[in-house]
LUMVEX-391346 format. One record per residue (C-alpha): residue in one letter; x, y, z. Coordinates in steps of 0.001 Angstrom, whole numbers, padded with zeros to 6 digits, always signed. Layout:
N
aXYZ;...
// end
This chain:
419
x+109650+206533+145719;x+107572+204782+147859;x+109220+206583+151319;x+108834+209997+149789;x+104827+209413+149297;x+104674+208204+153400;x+106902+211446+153809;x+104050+213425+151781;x+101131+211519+153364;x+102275+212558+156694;x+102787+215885+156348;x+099269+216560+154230;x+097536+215091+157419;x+099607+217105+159725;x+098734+219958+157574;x+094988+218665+157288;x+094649+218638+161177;x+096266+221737+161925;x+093831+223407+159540;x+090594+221558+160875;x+091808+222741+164382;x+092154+226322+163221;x+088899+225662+161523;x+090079+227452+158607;x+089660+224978+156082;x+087026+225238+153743;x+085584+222570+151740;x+086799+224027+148575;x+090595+223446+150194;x+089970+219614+150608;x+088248+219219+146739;x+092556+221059+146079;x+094591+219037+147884;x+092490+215904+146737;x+093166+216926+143329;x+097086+217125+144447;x+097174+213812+146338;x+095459+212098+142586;x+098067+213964+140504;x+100693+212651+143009;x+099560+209399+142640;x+099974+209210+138782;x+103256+210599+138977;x+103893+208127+141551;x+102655+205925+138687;x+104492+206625+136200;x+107892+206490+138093;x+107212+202941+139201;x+107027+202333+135604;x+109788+203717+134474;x+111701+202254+137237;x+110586+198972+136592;x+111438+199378+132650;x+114928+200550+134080;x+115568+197436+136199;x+114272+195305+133198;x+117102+196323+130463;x+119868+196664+133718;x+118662+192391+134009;x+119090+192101+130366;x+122426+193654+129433;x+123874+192259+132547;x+122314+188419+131227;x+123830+189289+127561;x+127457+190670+129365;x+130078+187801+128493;x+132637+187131+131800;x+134295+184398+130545;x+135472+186251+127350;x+136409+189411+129667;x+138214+186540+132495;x+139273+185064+129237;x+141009+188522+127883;x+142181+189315+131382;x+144461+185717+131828;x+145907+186644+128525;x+147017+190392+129160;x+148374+189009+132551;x+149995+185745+130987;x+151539+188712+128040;x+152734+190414+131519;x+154306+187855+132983;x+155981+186691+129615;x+157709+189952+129553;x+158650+190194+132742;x+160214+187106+132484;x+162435+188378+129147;x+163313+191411+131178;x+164653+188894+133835;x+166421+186661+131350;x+168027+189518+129288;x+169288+190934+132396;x+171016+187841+133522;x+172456+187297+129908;x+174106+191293+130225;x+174786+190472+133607;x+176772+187394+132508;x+178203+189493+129676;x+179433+191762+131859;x+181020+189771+134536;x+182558+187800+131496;x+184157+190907+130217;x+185110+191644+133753;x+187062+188477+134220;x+188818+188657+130711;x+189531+192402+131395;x+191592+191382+134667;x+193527+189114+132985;x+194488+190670+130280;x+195751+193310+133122;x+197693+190092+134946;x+199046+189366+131517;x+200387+192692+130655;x+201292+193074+134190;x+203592+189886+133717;x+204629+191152+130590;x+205938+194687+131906;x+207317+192555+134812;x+209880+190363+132430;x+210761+193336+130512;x+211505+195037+133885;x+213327+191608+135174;x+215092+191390+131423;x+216412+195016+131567;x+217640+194261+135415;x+219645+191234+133876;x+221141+192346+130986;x+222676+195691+132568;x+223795+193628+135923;x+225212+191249+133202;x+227077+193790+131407;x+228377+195509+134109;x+229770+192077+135392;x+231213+190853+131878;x+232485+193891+130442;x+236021+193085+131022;x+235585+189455+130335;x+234432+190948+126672;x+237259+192625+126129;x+239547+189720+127371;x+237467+187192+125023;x+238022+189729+121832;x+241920+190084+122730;x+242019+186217+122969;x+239921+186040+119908;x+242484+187806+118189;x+245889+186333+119427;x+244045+182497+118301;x+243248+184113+114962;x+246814+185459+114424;x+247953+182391+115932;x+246266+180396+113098;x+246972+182503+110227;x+250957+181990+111561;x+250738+178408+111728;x+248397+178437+108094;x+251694+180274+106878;x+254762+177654+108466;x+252347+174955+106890;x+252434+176360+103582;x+256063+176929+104016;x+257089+173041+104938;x+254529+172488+101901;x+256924+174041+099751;x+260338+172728+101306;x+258704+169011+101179;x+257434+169480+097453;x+260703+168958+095785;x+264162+167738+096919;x+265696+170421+094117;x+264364+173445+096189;x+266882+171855+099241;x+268901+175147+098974;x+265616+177589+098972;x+264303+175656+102176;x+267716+177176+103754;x+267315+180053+102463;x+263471+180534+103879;x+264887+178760+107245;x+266051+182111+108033;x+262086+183418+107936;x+260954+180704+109710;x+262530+180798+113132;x+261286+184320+113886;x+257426+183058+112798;x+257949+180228+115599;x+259438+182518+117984;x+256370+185140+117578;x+254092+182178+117894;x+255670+181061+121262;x+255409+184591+122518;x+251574+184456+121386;x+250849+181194+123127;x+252816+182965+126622;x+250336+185845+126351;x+247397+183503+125346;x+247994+181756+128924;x+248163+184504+130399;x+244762+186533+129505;x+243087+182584+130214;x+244306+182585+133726;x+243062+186312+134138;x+239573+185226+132794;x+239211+182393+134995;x+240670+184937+138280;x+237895+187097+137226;x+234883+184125+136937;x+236037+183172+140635;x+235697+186870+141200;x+232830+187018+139808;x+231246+184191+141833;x+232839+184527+145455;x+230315+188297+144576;x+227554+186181+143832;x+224292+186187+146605;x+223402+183234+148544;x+219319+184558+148304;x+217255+186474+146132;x+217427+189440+148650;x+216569+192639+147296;x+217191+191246+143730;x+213792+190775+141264;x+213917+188989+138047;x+216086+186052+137005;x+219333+186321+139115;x+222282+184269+139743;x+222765+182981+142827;x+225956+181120+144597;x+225046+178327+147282;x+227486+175673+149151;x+228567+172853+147207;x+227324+173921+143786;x+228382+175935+140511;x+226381+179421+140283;x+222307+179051+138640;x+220044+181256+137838;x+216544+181647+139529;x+213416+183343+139502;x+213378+185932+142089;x+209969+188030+143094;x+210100+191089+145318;x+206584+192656+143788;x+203827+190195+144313;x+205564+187960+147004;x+207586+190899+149096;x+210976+191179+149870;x+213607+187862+149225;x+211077+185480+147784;x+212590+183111+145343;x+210179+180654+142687;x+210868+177009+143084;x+207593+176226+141130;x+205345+177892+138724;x+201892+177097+137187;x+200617+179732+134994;x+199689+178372+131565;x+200102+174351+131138;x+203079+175141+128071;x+205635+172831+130321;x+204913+168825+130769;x+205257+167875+134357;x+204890+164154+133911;x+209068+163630+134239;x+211588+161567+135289;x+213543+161416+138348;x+216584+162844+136174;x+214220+165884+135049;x+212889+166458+138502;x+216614+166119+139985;x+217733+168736+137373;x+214737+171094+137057;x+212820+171828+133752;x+210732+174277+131787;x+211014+178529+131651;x+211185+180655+134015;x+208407+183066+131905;x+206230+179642+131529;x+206107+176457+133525;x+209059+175026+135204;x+210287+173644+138184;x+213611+174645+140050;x+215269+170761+140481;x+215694+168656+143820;x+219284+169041+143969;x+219317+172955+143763;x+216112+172699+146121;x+218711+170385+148583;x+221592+173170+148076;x+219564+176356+149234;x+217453+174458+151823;x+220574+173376+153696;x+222815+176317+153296;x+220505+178119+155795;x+217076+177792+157401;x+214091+178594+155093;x+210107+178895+154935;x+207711+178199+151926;x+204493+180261+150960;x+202343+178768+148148;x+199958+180692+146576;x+196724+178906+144861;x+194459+180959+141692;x+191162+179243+141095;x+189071+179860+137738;x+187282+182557+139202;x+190538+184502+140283;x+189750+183522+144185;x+192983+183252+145778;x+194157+181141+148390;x+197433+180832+150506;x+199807+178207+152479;x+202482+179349+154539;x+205328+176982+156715;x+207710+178568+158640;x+209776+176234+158300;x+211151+173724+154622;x+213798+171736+154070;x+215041+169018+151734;x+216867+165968+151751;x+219462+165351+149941;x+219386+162364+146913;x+220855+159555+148735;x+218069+160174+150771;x+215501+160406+147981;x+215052+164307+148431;x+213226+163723+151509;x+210495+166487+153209;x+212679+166753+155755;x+211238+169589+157421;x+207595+170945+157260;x+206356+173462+160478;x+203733+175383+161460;x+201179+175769+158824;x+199158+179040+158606;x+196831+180378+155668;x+193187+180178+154078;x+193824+176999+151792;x+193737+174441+154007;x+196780+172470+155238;x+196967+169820+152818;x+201138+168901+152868;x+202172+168380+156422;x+200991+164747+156493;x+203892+164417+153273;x+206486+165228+155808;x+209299+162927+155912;x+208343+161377+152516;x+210359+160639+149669;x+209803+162658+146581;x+208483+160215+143887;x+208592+159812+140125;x+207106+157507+137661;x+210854+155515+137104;x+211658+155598+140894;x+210861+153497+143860;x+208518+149930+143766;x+205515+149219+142104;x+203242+150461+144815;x+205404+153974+145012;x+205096+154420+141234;x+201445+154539+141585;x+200910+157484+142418;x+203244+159696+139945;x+201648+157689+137274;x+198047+158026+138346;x+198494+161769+139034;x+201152+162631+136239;x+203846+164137+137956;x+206189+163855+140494;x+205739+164513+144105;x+206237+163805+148013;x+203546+161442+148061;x+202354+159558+151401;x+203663+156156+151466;x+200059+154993+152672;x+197624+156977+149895;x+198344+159751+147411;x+197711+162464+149854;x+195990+165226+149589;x+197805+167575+147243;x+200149+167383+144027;x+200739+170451+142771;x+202611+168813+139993;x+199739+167045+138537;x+198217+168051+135447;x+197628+171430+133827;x+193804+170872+133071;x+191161+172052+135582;x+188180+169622+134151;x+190525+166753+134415;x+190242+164499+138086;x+193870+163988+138272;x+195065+167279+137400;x+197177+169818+140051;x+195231+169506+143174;x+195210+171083+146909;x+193599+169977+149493;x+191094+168001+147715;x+189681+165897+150551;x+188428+168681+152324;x+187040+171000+149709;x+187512+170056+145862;x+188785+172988+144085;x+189852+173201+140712;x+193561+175341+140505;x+194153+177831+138021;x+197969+178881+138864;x+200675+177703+141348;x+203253+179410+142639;x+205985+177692+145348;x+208449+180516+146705;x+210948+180304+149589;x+213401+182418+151148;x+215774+182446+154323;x+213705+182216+157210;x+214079+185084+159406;x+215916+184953+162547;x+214087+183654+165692;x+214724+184722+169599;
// end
């Protein structure tokens, strides 16, 4: 207010001197404009006061405004912000976790049914390959079914006959007279045994038939097959041309912990479990294929999350027993899981009820049988336990990264031919 009156002054006296120059002011002009500048003056007056009033209540209801309750209300609507931003967060990790959950049960119910169609498929294969194969051994069993049937009811009936001549001494001249039906009975049953021979020798033609058709591999073939090998009757194994590729045959299979691995050398030498389960093939088959021809091995690792992992040697080949089913051959490792079994190359396979006190440690330890290292337990057992929380349960690679297995599969086939 104060800047506008200067303003004022300064212009009335420019005004006042411009009019005493012109000499056009008259006395009566001066008593006006004094009047003005007075009237100015209390107006002037009367702002100041009201201005001062003004800054006197702006003091007052800014000393009587409360921050602290307004900072106060302020932290809490932030802290209520922050709160549920925070439930957002934790909400969407619990649906996150849901749905990765739902994921991982979803995909295995898929591997399951997948499995599932695949045994049907493999079960189908078998049964029509079977019947093909056995349909004239059927017939041949039913025809030899009969002839022993008829062959019993004839003897049943010469028994019941030298019942009757026996009996009494008095019925001498009836055991002539029935004499007579006996010799053709005993004739009929010598041509009956002649033919029975002769349909056993043309069943057991047809079984060496049978076998000498018989493949050495699972080439081509998927499912449980038979297969013929060098120095041993015909078996069946587990053959897998869909997840594997082409020829690959299952020596050993982890998939659901139904099947006790913790054997005996006789189990282990044999083989044990199912082929739509747990099992593992036997030593002395495992001798048989290996040295009937050159093959290679490919293992294939599941963890809990479904990560997979792979080991493949070009190169596998077993001992035979005298020899305690040694790793005889083990080349040329090449995969993403670490190669944990070359340094068991060379070494005996080991059981619980085989070898000295110091070799036993190991099966027993682990639970299950094994090449183990003659100097430590090595680095893998995939025949350890079926429990992922347990220390010593089926392990690969452990000394490297620790990793907890989920399924095993062992598969071999004929190695191809190199240059």
């Amino acid at each position: 207010m104060g800047k506008y009156f200067a303003v004022f002054v300064v212009q009335l006296i420019i005004l006042a001197r411009a009019s005493l120059q012109s000499e056009e002011i008259s006395e009566k002009t001066i008593e006006e404009l004094q009047s003005y500048l007075d009237d100015y003056d209390k107006l002037i007056g009367e702002n100041e006061d009201k201005l001062k009033k003004l800054e006197w209540e702006w003091e007052l209801e800014i000393k009587n405004f409360d921050f602290n309750e307004e900072k106060t209300n302020v932290n809490n609507q932030f802290t209520d912000l922050q709160n549920q931003l925070t439930e957002c967060q934790n909400n969407q990790t619990k649906k996150q976790s849901i749905i990765r959950n739902f994921l991982i049960k979803f995909m295995k119910l898929i591997d399951d049914k997948a499995k599932e169609i695949q045994n049907l498929q493999s079960n189908i294969t078998d049964a029509d390959l079977k019947l093909r194969e056995c349909s004239d051994i059927s017939k041949i069993s039913f025809e030899i079914f009969n002839l022993k049937s008829a062959q019993t009811q004839m003897e049943e009936q010469i028994t019941k006959l030298n019942i009757k001549v026996h009996s009494n001494e008095n019925q001498h001249r009836d055991f002539q007279d029935r004499s007579s039906e006996i010799e053709p009975l005993t004739q009929k049953i010598s041509k009956m045994e002649s033919q029975l021979k002769q349909t056993e020798n043309t069943i057991q033609s047809l079984i060496v038939k049978t076998q000498s058709n018989l493949p050495e591999s699972c080439a081509w073939r998927d499912g449980i097959q038979f297969i013929q090998v060098a120095g041993a009757n015909p078996f069946e194994v587990l053959c897998n041309n869909v997840v594997f590729g082409v020829g690959w045959l299952i020596i050993q299979q982890r998939i659901d912990g139904k099947v006790a691995f913790n054997r005996n050398w006789a189990d282990y030498k044999k083989g044990f479990g199912d082929f739509h389960s747990d099992f593992f093939l036997g030593l002395e088959k495992l001798h048989r294929i290996t040295n009937a021809q050159p093959h290679e091995l490919f293992i294939r690792l599941t963890d809990p999350n479904n990560v997979q992992f792979f080991a493949h040697y070009d190169h596998f080949k077993i001992g035979n027993e005298a020899n305690g089913y040694s790793l005889e051959v083990l080349e040329n490792y090449t995969g993403n899981a670490g190669d944990a079994m070359t340094e068991n190359k060379f070494q005996t396979f080991k059981t619980d009820d085989h070898g000295n006190s110091y070799q036993n440690y190991c099966p027993n330890g682990y639970s299950g049988g094994w090449w183990f290292p003659s100097y430590s337990c090595g680095r893998s057992n995939l025949n350890g336990q079926y429990d992922n929380k347990a220390f010593y349960n089926m392990f690969w690679d452990r000394n490297v990264r620790p990793r907890l297995l989920q399924t095993v599969y062992m598969a071999i086939r004929p190695r191809p031919a190199r240059p």
